[in-house]
C-alpha positions as CSV (number, residue, x, y, z in Angstrom):
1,X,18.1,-42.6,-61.8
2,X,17.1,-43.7,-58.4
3,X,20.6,-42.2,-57.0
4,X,19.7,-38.7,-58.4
5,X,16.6,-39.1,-56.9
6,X,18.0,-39.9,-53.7
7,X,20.6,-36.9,-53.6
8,X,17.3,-34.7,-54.8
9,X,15.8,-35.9,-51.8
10,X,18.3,-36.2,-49.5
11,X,19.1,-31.5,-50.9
12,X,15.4,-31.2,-50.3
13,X,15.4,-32.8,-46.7
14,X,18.8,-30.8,-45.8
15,X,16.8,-28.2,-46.8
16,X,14.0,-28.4,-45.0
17,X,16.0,-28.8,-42.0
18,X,18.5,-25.4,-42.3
19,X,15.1,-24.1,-43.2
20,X,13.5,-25.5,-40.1
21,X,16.8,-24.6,-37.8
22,X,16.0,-20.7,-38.7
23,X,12.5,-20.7,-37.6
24,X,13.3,-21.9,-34.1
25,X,16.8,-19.6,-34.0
26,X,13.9,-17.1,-34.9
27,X,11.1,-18.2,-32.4
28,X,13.6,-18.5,-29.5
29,X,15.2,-15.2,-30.1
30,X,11.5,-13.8,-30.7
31,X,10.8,-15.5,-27.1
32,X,14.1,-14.2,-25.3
33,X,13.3,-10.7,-26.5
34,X,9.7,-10.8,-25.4
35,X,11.3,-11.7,-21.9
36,X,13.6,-9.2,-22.3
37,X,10.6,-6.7,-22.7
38,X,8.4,-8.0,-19.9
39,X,11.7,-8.0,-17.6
40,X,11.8,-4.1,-18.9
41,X,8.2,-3.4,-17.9
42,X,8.1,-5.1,-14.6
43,X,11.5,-3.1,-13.6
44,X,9.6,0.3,-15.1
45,X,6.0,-0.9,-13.3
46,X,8.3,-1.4,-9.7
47,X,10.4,2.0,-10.3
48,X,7.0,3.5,-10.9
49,X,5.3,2.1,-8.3
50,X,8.3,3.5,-5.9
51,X,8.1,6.8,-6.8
52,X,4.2,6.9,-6.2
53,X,4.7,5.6,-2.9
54,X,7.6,8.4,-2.0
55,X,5.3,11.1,-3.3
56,X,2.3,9.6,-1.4
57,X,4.6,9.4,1.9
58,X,5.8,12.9,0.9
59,X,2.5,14.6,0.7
60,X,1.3,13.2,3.9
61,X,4.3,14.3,5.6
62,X,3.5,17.7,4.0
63,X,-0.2,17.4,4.9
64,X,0.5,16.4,8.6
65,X,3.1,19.7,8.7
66,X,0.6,21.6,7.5
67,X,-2.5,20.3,9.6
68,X,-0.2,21.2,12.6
69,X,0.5,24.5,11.4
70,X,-3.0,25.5,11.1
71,X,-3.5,23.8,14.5
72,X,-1.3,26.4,15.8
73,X,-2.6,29.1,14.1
74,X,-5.7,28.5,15.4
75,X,-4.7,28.1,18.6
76,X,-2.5,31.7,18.1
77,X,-5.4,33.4,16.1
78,X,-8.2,32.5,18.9
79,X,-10.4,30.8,16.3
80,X,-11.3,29.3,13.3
81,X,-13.0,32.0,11.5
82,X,-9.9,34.6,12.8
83,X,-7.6,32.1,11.6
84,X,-9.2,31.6,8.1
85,X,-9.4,35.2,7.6
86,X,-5.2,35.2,8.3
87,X,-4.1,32.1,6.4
88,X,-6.4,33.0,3.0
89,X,-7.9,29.1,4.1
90,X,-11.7,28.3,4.0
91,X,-13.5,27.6,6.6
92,X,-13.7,24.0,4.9
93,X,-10.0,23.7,4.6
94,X,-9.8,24.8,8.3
95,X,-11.6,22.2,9.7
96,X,-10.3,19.6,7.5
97,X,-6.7,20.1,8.7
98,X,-8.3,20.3,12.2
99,X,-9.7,16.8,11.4
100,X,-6.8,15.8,10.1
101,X,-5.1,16.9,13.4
102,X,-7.7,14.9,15.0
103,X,-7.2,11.8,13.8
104,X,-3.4,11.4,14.8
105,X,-3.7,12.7,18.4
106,X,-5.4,9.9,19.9
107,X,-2.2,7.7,19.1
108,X,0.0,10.0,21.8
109,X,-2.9,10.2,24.2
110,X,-3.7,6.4,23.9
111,X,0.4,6.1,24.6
112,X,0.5,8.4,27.2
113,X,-2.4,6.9,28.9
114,X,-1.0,3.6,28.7
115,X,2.3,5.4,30.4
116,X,0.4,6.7,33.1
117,X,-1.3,3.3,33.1
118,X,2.2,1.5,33.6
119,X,3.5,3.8,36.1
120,X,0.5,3.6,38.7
121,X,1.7,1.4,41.8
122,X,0.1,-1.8,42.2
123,X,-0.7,-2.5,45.9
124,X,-1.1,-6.4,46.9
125,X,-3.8,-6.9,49.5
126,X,-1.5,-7.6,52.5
127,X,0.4,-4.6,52.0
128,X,-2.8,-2.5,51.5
129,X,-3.1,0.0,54.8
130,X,-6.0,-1.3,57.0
131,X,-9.5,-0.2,55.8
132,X,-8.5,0.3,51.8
133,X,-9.8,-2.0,49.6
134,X,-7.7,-3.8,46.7
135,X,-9.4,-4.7,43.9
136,X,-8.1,-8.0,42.1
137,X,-5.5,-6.1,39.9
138,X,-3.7,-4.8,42.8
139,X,-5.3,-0.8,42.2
140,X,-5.9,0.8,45.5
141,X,-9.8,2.0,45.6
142,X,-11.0,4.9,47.5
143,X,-11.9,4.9,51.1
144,X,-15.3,4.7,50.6
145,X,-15.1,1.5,48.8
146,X,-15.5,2.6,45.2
147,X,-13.4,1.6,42.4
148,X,-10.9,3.9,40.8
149,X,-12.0,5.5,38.1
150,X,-11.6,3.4,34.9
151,X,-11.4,-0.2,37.5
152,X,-14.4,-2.4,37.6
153,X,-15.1,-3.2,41.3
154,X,-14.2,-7.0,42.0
């Protein structure tokens, strides 16, 4: 009797193991599908996130063309109110594009004034002509003394 018993428990154990083997073949292919899945949504969250940032940069490059049209039209119309009454535009939407305008000029004017700044000669003190003063940065002053415009006096 006890070798029946043992080849019942030694089925039940074999079993229990095959039976055990399926769960984790079923939890790890559960767990590489889930992967699977979150590899999916990250690559639909990037491609997503891509074409938000193309239509963003599109409709500022859109924005900026039109800011600069109305600019113009302004400029051509003599006016706000003349040009408003021309495009079908608001005041409101006038002076926003205006703003808009606005706000990317100073970049070329800080650029240009840093151009003008570069190509300024710089005088040294000995080769200064007798009687114009030189302030420490090598600008040439005016006769009188003062500093050029935009120089602190040293």
């Amino acid at each position: 009797m006890t070798s029946r018993t043992n080849e019942a428990a030694l089925d039940r154990r074999q079993r229990l193991r095959d039976k055990h083997k399926r769960q984790l073949g079923a939890v790890n292919q559960l767990d590489r599908l889930e992967k699977k899945r979150g590899s999916i949504e990250d690559d639909r969250d990037k491609q997503i996130a891509k074409i938000e940032d193309d239509a963003a940069r599109d409709i500022a490059a859109v924005e900026e063309e039109i800011a600069g049209a109305v600019r113009d039209a302004v400029d051509a119309f003599g006016g706000q109110q003349v040009a408003s009454e021309n495009l079908g535009l608001t005041l409101r939407e006038i002076r926003r594009y205006l703003a808009e305008g606005d706000e990317q000029e100073p970049d070329s004017e800080e650029e240009e004034v840093k151009a003008t700044d570069e190509q300024e000669p710089t005088v040294s003190k000995a080769a200064a002509p007798a009687g114009s003063p030189v302030d420490a940065g090598g600008v040439q002053g005016d006769a009188d003394g003062a500093a050029p415009e935009g120089a602190s006096a040293a």
